[in-house]
C-alpha positions, 0 to 999 in steps of 0.5 A: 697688749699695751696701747701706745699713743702716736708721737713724732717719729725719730731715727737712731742718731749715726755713729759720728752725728752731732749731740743734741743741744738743749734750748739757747736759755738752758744753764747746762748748755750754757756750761756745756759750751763755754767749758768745751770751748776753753778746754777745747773737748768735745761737747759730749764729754763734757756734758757726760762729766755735768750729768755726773756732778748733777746726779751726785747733787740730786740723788739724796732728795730725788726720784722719778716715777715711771710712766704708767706703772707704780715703780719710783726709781733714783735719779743717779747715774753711772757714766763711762768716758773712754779718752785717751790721756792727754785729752784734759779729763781731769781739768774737766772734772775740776770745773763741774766738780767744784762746788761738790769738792768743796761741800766734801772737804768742809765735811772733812774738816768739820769731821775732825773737830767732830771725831776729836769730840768723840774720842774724848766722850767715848774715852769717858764714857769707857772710863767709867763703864770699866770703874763700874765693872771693877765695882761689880766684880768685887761685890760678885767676889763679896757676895753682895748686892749687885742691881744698883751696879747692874742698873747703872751698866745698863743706863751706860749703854744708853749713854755711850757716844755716837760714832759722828756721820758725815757726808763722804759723797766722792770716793776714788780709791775705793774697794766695793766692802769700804765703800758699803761700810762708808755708805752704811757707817755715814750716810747711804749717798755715794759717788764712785769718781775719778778722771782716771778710773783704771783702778776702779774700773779693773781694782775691788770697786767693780768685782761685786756686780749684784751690790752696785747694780741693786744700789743703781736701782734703789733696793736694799743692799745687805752686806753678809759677814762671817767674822764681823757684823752683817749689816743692810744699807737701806735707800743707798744712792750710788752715781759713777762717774768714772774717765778712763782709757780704752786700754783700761776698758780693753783689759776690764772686758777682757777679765770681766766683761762677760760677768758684768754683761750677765750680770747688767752693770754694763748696760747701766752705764751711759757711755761715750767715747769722745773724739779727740782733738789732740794736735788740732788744740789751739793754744790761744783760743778759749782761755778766759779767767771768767766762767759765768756759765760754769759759775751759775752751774755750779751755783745750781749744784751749791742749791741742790746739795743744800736742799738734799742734804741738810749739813747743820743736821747731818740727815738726808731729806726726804726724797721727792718723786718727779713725774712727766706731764702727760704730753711727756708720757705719750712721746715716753710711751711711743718710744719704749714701744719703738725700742722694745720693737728694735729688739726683735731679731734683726734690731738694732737691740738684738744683741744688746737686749740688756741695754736696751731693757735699762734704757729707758730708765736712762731716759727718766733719769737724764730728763729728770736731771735737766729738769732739776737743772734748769727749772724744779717748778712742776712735773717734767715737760715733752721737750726735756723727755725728747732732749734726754732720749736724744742724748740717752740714744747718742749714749746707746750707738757708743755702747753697741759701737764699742761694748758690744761683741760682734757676732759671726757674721758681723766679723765675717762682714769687716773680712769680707770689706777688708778684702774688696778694699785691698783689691778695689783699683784691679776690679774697678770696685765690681767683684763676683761672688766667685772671687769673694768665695775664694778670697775670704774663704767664707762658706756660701751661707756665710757669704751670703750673710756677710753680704746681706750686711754690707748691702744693708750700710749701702757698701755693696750693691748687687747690678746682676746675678752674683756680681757686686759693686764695692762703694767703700768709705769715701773719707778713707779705710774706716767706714762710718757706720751705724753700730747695732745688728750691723756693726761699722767694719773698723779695722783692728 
């Protein structure tokens, strides 16, 4: 068994705690900010949508290395903002998108000059193949020599025209087979994108689960046909950063959320679902006409996509392979050993093992692309690992909060408050066993075990044999509760 290094302690953040902030010199933070303060959103959900425009920046020419093994992985990530409409989503992406927007549509304007070339050479190119053919037929019909001909045919094929590349970075409207044949037929560098990903999320794009999952993690991805050409994409780079609504997530899980659990696409995803400031917006506050924070994060991404994608030569680089330092290695060590142990049973993981098995991935990605974003210099420090696994845990309470199933005694628990709740003020908030057997009309191991939850979030206590104090939500009818094993009894 593997030694681990003692590091500093540190908890699972609640459900509604605050995000860690990063250093008051940090550019990220600095966009971060000012953009949450002028579109008045949380904090969180705009720096999901920063992490985004970074990993579509970085992931051509970098990679990072896992500690302590020989596995290099990319930095690209798939991100899930789930907000309802109305909450400013698409101006988000907008301000952090900018710069990838425009290097996309100079692509697309210099592609046209490039494919108007192309036609007229192919055309020529065609012309005088199918000249020289009509000449071979003739000296086949006439029994003469053909190898002049036959030699110039084959120096033909060497001659045809290319089919131009480009860099076609964001899709948004996209089936999973388009999006493959852009990746191979260009460049293998990719960003599923939009600020309302319904048609991605329940459409074409998320239905073949193992090819997006192999992209996420670096592997070759071959594509099999049975009318056409099959084809490999080799070093394919893949970031989704997709916003939605939480019907469109609702309807995805409903059809196939089991398939994508099985499968571990849901667990590659960073999730958030940010709170909500409609009807709290003030309609003066935060508008400015500068953005020098935003400005300098987009300048950022200007020089990343410069040094990971040449665009005179149309080529990618070659990828470098970020590494931790080594006082980075051992709070990494300690951790992946805190969250392996967290999926025992009883751990907060139990249920989410699949999560929690590509968290730590998370982890390097998120720290690397702080690193990138702020300073490239050298190998990636302790505190942008500590400040990427504070961010990447925040990440973890919304995935187990809102994309992981309840179990039977979870669901046993939300009844059982839902049932002290109502008949609190008639009890003085003391209930006996005996009542809870006949109201909830649980059997006895299952109200033992619905006990044994609550009694763990600290909305039950038991003063005498089976009698129990009732300490409900003192905001309101929705407690607040750390998700995992124990689940938050929401009302639905």
């Amino acid at each position: 068994m593997q030694n681990h290094d003692t590091a500093a302690p540190f908890e699972f953040p609640p459900l509604d705690a605050e995000w860690p902030r990063l250093s008051g010199s940090s550019r990220l933070q600095g966009a971060v900010d000012e953009v949450a303060h002028e579109l008045q959103v949380r904090p969180e959900m705009v720096l999901t949508t920063a992490l985004g425009a970074l990993s579509v920046a970085c992931q051509a020419g970098y990679m990072v290395k896992m500690p302590g093994r020989d596995v290099i992985h990319p930095v690209s990530l798939m991100l899930l903002t789930v907000a309802e409409s109305g909450v400013r989503k698409t101006a988000l992406e907008s301000k952090f998108f900018k710069s990838i927007r425009d290097f996309q549509k100079k692509q697309e304007n210099e592609n046209i000059t490039r494919l108007r070339k192309y036609e007229f050479d192919h055309e020529l190119w065609s012309t005088k193949r199918q000249t020289l053919l009509s000449l071979l037929r003739k000296a086949v019909r006439k029994g003469e020599d053909c190898e002049k001909i036959e030699m110039q045919l084959r120096n033909m094929e060497d001659e045809k025209p290319d089919l131009p590349k480009t860099f076609n970075l964001l899709h948004e409207d996209t089936s999973i087979q388009a999006l493959l044949k852009s990746m191979h037929d260009h460049h293998p560098v990719a960003c599923l994108v939009s600020s309302e990903a319904d048609e991605i999320l329940n459409g074409l794009a998320m239905q073949k689960t193992s090819a997006i999952n192999s992209l996420w993690s670096g592997s070759d991805v071959t594509v099999g046909r049975s009318s056409r050409p099959s084809f490999t994409i080799t070093g394919g780079r893949l970031t989704a950063a997709l916003m939605t609504q939480k019907s469109s997530v609702q309807n995805y899980l409903e059809k196939r959320g089991k398939r994508a659990r099985g499968s571990g696409l849901l667990a590659r995803f960073l999730t958030v679902y940010p709170q909500s400031f409609i009807g709290y917006r003030d309609s003066g506050a935060g508008k400015s006409e500068k953005s020098p924070y935003c400005d300098s994060f987009n300048q950022r991404i200007r020089e990343l996509i410069s040094r990971t994608l040449d665009d005179n030569e149309k080529k990618l680089s070659k990828p470098k392979v970020l590494e931790f330092l080594p006082e980075a290695i051992k709070e990494w060590n300690a951790t992946e050993k805190f969250i392996e142990d967290q999926c025992r049973t009883n751990g907060i993981y139990e249920q989410a093992t699949d999560h929690a098995g590509k968290l730590m991935d998370n982890m390097n990605r998120v720290a690397a692309l702080i690193h990138l974003c702020e300073n490239d210099r050298g190998s990636i420090t302790k505190e942008n690992f500590i400040i990427a696994r504070d961010i990447c845990l925040h990440y973890s309470m919304h995935f187990l909060e809102h994309l992981v199933p309840e179990t039977q005694a979870q669901q046993d628990a939300k009844k059982l408050y839902n049932k002290m709740y109502a008949y609190q003020d008639q009890h003085n908030n003391n209930f006996k066993t005996s009542w809870m057997l006949r109201y909830s009309h649980l059997t006895r191991d299952r109200l033992d075990e619905a006990l044994a939850i609550l009694e763990e979030n600290q909305y039950v206590e038991s003063f005498q044999k089976n009698h129990y104090r009732f300490h409900p939500d003192k905001v309101g009818e929705k407690p607040r509760l750390n998700p995992g094993s124990y689940r938050s009894m929401l009302h639905q």
